[in-house]
PDB file of N, CA, C and O in Angstrom, chain B, residues numbered from 101:
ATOM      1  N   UNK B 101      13.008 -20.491 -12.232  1.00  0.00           N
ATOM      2  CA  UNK B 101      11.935 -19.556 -11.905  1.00  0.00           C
ATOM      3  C   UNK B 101      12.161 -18.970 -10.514  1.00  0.00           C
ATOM      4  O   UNK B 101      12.384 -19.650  -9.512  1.00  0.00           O
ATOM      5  N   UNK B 102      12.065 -17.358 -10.561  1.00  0.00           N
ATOM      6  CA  UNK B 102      11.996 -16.942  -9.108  1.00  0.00           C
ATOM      7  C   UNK B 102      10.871 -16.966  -7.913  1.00  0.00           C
ATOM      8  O   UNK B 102      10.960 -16.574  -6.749  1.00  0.00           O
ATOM      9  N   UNK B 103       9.506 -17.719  -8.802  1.00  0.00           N
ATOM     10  CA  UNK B 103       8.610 -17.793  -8.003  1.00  0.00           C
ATOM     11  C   UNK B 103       8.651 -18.469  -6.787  1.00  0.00           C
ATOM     12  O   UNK B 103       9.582 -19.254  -6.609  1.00  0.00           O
ATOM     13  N   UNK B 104       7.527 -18.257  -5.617  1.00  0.00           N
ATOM     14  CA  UNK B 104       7.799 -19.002  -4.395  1.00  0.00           C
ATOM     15  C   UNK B 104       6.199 -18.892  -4.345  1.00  0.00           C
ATOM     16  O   UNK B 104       5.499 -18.004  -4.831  1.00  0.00           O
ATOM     17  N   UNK B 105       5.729 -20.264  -3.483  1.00  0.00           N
ATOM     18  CA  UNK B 105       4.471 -20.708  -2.843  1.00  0.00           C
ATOM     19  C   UNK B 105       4.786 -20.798  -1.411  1.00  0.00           C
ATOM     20  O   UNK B 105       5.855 -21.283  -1.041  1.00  0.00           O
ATOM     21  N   UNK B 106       3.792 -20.298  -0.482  1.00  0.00           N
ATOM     22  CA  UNK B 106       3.692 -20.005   0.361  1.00  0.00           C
ATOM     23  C   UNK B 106       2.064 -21.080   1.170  1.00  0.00           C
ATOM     24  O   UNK B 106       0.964 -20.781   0.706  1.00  0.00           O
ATOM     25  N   UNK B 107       2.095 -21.751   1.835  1.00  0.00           N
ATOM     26  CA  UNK B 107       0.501 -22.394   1.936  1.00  0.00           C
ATOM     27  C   UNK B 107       0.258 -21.975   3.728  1.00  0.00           C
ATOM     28  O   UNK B 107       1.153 -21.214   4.095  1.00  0.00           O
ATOM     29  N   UNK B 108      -0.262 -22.153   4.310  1.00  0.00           N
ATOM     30  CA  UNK B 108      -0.965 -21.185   5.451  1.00  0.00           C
ATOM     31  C   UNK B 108      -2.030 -22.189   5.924  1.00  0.00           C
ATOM     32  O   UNK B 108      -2.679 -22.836   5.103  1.00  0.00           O
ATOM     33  N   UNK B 109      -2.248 -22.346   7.564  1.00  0.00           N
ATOM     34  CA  UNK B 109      -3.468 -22.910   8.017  1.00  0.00           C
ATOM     35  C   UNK B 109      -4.750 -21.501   7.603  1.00  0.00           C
ATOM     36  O   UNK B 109      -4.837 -20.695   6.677  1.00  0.00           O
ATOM     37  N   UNK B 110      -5.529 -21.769   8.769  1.00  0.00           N
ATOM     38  CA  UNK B 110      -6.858 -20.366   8.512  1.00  0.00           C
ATOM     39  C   UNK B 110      -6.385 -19.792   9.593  1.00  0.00           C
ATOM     40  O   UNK B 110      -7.139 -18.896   9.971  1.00  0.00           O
ATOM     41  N   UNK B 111      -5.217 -19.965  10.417  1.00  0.00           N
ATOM     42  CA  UNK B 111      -4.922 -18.858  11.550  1.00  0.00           C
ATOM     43  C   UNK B 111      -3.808 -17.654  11.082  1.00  0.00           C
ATOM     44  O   UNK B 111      -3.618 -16.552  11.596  1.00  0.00           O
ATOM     45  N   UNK B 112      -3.303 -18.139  10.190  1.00  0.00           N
ATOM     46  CA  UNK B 112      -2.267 -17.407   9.124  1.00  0.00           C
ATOM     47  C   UNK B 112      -1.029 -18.095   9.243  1.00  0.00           C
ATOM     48  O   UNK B 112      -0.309 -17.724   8.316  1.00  0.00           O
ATOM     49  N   UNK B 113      -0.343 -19.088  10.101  1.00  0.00           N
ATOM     50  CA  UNK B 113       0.707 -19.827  10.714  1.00  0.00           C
ATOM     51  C   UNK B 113       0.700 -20.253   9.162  1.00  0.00           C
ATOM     52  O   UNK B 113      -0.199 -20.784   8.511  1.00  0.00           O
ATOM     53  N   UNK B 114       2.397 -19.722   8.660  1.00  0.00           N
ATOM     54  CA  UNK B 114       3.153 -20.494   7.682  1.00  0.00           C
ATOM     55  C   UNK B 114       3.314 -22.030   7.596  1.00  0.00           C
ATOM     56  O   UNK B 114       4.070 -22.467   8.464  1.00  0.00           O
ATOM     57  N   UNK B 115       2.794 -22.946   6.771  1.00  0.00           N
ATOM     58  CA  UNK B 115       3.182 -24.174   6.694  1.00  0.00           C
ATOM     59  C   UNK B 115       4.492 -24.826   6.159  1.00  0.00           C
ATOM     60  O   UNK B 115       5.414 -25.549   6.535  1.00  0.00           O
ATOM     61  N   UNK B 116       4.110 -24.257   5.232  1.00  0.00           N
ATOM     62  CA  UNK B 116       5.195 -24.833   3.921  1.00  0.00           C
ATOM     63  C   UNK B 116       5.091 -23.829   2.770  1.00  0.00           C
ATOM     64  O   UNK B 116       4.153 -23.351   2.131  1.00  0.00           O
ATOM     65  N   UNK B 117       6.857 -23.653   2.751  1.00  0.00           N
ATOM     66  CA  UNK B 117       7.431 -22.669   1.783  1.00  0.00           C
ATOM     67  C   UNK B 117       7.821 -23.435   0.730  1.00  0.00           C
ATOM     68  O   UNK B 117       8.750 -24.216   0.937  1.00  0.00           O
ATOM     69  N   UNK B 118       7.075 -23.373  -0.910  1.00  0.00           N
ATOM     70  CA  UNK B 118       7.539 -24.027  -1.882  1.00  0.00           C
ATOM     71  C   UNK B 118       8.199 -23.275  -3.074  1.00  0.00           C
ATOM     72  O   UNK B 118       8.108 -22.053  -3.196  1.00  0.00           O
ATOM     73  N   UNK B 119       8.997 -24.226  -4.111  1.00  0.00           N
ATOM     74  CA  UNK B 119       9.241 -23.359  -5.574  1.00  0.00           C
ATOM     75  C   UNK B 119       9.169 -24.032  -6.299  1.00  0.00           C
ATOM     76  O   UNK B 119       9.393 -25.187  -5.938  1.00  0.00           O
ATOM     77  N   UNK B 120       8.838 -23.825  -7.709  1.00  0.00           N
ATOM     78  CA  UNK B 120       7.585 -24.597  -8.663  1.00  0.00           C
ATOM     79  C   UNK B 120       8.516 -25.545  -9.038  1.00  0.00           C
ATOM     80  O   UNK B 120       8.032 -26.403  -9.777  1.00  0.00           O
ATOM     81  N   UNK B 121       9.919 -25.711  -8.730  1.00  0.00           N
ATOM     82  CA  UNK B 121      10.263 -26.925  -9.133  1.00  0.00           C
ATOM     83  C   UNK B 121      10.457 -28.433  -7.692  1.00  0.00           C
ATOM     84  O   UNK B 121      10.926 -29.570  -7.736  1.00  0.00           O
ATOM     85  N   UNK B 122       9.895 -27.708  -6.740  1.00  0.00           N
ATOM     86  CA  UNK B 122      10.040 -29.197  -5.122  1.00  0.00           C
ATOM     87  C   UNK B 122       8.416 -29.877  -5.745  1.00  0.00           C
ATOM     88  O   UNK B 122       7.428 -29.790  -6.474  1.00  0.00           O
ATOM     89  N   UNK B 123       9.285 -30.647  -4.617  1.00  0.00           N
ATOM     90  CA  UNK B 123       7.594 -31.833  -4.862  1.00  0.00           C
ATOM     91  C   UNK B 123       6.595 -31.325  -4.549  1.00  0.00           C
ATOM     92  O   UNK B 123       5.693 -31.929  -5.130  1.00  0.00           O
ATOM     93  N   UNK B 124       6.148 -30.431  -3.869  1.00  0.00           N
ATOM     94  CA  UNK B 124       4.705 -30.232  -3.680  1.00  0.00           C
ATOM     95  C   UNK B 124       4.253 -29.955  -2.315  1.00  0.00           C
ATOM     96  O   UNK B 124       5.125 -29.151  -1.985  1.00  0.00           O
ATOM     97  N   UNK B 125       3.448 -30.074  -1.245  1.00  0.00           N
ATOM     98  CA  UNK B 125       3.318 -30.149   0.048  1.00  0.00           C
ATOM     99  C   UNK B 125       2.314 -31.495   0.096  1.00  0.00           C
ATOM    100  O   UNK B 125       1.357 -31.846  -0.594  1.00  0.00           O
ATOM    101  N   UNK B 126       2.914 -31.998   1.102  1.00  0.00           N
ATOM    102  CA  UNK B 126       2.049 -33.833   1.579  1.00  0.00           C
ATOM    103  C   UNK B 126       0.955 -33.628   2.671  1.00  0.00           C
ATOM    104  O   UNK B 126       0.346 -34.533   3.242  1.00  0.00           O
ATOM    105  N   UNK B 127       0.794 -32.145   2.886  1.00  0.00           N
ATOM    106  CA  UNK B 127      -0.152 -32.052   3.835  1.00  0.00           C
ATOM    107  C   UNK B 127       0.050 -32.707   5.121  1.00  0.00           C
ATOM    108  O   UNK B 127      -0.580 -33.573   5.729  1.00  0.00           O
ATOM    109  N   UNK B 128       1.252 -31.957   5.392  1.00  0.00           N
ATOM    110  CA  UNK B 128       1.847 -32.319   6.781  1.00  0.00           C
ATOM    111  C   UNK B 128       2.743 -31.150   7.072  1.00  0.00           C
ATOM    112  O   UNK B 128       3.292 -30.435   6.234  1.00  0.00           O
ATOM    113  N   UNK B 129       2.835 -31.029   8.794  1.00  0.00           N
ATOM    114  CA  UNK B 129       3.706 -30.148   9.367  1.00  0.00           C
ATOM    115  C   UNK B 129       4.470 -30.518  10.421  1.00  0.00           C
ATOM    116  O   UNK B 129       3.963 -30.597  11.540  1.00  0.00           O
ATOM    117  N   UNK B 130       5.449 -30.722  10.261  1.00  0.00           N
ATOM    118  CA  UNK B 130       6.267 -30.875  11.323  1.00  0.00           C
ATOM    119  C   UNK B 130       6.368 -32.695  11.467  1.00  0.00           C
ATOM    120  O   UNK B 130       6.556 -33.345  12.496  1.00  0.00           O
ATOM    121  N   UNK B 131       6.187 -33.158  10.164  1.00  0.00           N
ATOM    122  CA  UNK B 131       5.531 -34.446  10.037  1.00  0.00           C
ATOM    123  C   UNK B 131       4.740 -35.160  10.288  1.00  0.00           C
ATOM    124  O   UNK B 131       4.748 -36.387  10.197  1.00  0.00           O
ATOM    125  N   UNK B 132       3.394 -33.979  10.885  1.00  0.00           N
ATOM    126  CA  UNK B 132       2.488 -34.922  11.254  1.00  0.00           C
ATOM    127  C   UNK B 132       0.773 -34.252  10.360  1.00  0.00           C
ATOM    128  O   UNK B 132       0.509 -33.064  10.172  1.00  0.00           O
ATOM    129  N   UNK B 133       0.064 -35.218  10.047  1.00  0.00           N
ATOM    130  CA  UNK B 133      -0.627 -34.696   9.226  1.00  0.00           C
ATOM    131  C   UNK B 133      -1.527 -33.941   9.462  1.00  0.00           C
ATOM    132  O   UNK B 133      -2.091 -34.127  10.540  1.00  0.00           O
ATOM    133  N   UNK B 134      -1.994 -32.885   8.646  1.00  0.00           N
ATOM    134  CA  UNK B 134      -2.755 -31.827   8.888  1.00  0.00           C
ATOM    135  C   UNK B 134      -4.512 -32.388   8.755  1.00  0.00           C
ATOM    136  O   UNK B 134      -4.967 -33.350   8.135  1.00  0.00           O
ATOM    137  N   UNK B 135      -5.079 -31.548   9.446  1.00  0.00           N
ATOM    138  CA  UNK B 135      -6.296 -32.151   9.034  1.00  0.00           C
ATOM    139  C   UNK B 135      -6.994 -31.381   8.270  1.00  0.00           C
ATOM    140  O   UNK B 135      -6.775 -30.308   7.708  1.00  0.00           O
ATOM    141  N   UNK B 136      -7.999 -32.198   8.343  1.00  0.00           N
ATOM    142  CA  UNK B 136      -9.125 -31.678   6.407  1.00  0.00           C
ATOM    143  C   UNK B 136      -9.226 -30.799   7.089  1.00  0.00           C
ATOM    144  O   UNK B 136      -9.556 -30.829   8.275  1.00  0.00           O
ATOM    145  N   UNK B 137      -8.920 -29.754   6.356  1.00  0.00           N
ATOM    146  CA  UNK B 137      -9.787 -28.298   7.011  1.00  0.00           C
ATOM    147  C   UNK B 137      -9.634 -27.126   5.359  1.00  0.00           C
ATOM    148  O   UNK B 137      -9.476 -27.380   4.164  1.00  0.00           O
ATOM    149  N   UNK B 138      -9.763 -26.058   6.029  1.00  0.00           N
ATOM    150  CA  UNK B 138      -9.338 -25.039   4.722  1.00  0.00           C
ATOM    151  C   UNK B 138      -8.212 -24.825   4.892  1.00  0.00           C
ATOM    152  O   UNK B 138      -7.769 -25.153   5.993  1.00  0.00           O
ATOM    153  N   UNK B 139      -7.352 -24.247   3.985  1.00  0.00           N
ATOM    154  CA  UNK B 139      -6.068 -23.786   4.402  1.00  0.00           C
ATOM    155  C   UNK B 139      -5.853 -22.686   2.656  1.00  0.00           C
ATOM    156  O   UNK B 139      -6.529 -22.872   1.644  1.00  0.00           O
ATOM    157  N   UNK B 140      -5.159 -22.024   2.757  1.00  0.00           N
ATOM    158  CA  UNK B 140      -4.422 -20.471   2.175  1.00  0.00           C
ATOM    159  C   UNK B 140      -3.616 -20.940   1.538  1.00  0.00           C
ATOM    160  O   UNK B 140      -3.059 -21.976   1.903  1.00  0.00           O
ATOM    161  N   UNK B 141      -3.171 -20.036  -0.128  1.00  0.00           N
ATOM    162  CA  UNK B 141      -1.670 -20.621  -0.433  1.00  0.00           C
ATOM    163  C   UNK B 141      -1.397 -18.792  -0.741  1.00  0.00           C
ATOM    164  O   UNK B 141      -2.268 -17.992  -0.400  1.00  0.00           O
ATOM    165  N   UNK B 142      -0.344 -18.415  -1.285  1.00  0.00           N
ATOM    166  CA  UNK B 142       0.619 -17.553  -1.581  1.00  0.00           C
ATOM    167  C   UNK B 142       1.336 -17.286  -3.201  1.00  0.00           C
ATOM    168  O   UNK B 142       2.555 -17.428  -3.309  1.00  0.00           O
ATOM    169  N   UNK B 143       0.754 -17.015  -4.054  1.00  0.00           N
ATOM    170  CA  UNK B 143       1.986 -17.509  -4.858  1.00  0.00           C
ATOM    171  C   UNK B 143       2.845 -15.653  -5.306  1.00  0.00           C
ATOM    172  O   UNK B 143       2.378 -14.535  -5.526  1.00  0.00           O
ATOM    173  N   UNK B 144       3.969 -16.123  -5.259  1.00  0.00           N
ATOM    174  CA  UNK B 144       4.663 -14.660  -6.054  1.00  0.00           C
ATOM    175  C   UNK B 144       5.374 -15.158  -6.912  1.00  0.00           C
ATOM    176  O   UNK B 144       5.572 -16.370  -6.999  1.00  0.00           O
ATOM    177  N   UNK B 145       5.880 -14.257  -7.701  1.00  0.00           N
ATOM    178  CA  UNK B 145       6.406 -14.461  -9.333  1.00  0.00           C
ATOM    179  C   UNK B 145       6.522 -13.288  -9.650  1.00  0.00           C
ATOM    180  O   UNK B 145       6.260 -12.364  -8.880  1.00  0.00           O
ATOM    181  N   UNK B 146       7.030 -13.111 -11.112  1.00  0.00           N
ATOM    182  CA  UNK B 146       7.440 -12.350 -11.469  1.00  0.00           C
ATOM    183  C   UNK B 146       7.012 -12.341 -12.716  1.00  0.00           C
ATOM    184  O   UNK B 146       7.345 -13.159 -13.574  1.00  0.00           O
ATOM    185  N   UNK B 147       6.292 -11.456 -12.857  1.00  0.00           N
ATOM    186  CA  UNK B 147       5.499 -11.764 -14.661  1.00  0.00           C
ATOM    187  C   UNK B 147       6.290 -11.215 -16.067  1.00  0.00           C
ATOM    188  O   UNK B 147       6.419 -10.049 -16.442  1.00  0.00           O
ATOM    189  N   UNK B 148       6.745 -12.391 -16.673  1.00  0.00           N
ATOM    190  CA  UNK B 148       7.792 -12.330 -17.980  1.00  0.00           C
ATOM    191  C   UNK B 148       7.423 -11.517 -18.445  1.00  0.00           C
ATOM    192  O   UNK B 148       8.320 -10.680 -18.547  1.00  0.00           O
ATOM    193  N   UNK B 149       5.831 -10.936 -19.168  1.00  0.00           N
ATOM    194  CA  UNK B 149       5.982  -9.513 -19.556  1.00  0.00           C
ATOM    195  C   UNK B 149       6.569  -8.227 -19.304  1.00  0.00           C
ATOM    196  O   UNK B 149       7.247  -7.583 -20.105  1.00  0.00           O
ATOM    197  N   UNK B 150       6.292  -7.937 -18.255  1.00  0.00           N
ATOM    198  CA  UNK B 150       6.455  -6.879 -17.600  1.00  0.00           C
ATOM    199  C   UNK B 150       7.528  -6.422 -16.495  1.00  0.00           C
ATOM    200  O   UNK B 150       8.020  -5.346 -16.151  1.00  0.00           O
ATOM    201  N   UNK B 151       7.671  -7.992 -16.044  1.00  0.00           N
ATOM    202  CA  UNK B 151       8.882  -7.445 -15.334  1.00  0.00           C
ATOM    203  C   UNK B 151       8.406  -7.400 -13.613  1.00  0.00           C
ATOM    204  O   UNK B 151       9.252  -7.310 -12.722  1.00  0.00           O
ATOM    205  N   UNK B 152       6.773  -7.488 -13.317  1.00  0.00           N
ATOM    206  CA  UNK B 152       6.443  -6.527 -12.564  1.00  0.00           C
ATOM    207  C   UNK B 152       6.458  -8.177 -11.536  1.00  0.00           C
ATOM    208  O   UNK B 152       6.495  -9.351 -11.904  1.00  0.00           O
ATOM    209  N   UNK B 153       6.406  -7.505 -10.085  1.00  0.00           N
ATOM    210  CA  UNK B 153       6.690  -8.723  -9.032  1.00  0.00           C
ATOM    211  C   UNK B 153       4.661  -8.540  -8.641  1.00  0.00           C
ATOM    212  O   UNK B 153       3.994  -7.543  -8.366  1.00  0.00           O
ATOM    213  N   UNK B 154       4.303  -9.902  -8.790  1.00  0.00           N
ATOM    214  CA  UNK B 154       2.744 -10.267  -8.714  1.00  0.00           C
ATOM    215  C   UNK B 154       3.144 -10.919  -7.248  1.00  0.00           C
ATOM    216  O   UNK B 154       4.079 -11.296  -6.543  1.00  0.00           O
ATOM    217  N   UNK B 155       1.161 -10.701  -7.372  1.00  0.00           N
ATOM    218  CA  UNK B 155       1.216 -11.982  -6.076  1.00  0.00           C
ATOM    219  C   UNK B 155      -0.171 -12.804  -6.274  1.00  0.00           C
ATOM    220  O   UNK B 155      -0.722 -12.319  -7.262  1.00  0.00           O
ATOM    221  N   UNK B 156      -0.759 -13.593  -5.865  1.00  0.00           N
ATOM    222  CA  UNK B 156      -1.866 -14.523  -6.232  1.00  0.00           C
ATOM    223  C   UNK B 156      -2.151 -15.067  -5.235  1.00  0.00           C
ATOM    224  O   UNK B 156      -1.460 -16.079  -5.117  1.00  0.00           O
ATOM    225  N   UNK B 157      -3.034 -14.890  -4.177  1.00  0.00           N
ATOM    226  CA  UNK B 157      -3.897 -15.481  -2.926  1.00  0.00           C
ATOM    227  C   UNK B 157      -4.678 -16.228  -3.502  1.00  0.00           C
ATOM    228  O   UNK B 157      -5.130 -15.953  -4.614  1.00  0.00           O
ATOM    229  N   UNK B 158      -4.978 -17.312  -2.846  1.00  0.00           N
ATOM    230  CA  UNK B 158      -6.168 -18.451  -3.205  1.00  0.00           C
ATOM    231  C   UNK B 158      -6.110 -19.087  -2.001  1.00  0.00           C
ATOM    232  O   UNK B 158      -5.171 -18.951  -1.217  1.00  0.00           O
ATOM    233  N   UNK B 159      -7.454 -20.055  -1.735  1.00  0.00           N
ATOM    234  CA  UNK B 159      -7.614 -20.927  -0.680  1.00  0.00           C
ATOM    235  C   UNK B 159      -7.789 -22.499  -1.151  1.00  0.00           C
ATOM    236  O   UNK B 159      -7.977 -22.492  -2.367  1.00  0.00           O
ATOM    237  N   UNK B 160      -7.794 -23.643  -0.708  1.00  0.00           N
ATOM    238  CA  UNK B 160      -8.329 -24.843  -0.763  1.00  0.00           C
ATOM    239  C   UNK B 160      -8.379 -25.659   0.153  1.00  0.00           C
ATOM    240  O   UNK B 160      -7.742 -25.449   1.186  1.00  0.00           O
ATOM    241  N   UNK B 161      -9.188 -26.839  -0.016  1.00  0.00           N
ATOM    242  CA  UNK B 161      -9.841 -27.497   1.224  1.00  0.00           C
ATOM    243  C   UNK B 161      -8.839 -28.945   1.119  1.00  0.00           C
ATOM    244  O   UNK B 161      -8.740 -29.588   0.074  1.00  0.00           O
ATOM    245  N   UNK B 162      -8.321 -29.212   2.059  1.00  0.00           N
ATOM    246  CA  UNK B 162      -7.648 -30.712   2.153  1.00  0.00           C
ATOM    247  C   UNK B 162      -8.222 -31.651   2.926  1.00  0.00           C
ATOM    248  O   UNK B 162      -8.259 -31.857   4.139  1.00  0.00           O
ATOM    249  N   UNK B 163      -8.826 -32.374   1.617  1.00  0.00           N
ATOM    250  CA  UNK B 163      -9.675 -34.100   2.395  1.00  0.00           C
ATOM    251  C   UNK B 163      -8.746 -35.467   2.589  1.00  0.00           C
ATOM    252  O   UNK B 163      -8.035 -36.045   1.766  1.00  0.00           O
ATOM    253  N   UNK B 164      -8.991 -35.737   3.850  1.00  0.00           N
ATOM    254  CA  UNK B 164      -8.715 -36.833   4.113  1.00  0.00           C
ATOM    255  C   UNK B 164      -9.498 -38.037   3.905  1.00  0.00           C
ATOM    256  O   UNK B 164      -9.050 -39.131   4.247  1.00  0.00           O
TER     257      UNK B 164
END
């Protein structure tokens, strides 16, 4: 898949660049852990119908 995830604090600072086949993000940067707060993800792809390059903003909250 050519897709890529993208996740973001709320200041816009890039965290972690993913692709739907890595493990995931551990909610850490730079190895140290992030705190509960809100944070942004990114997703782009490429939609098998059409061909056409998407994109998909969403937010979620990480509890500690």
């Amino acid at each position: 898949s050519n897709a890529k995830i993208y996740i973001f604090d709320r200041y816009g600072k890039l965290l972690k660049q993913l692709s739907p086949s890595s493990e995931g993000w551990d909610g850490t940067y730079n190895g140290k852990p992030m705190p509960s707060n809100d944070y942004w993800f990114k997703v782009e792809y490429t939609d098998p119908r059409t061909g056409n390059r998407k994109t998909f903003k969403s937010n979620f909250t990480l509890k500690r």
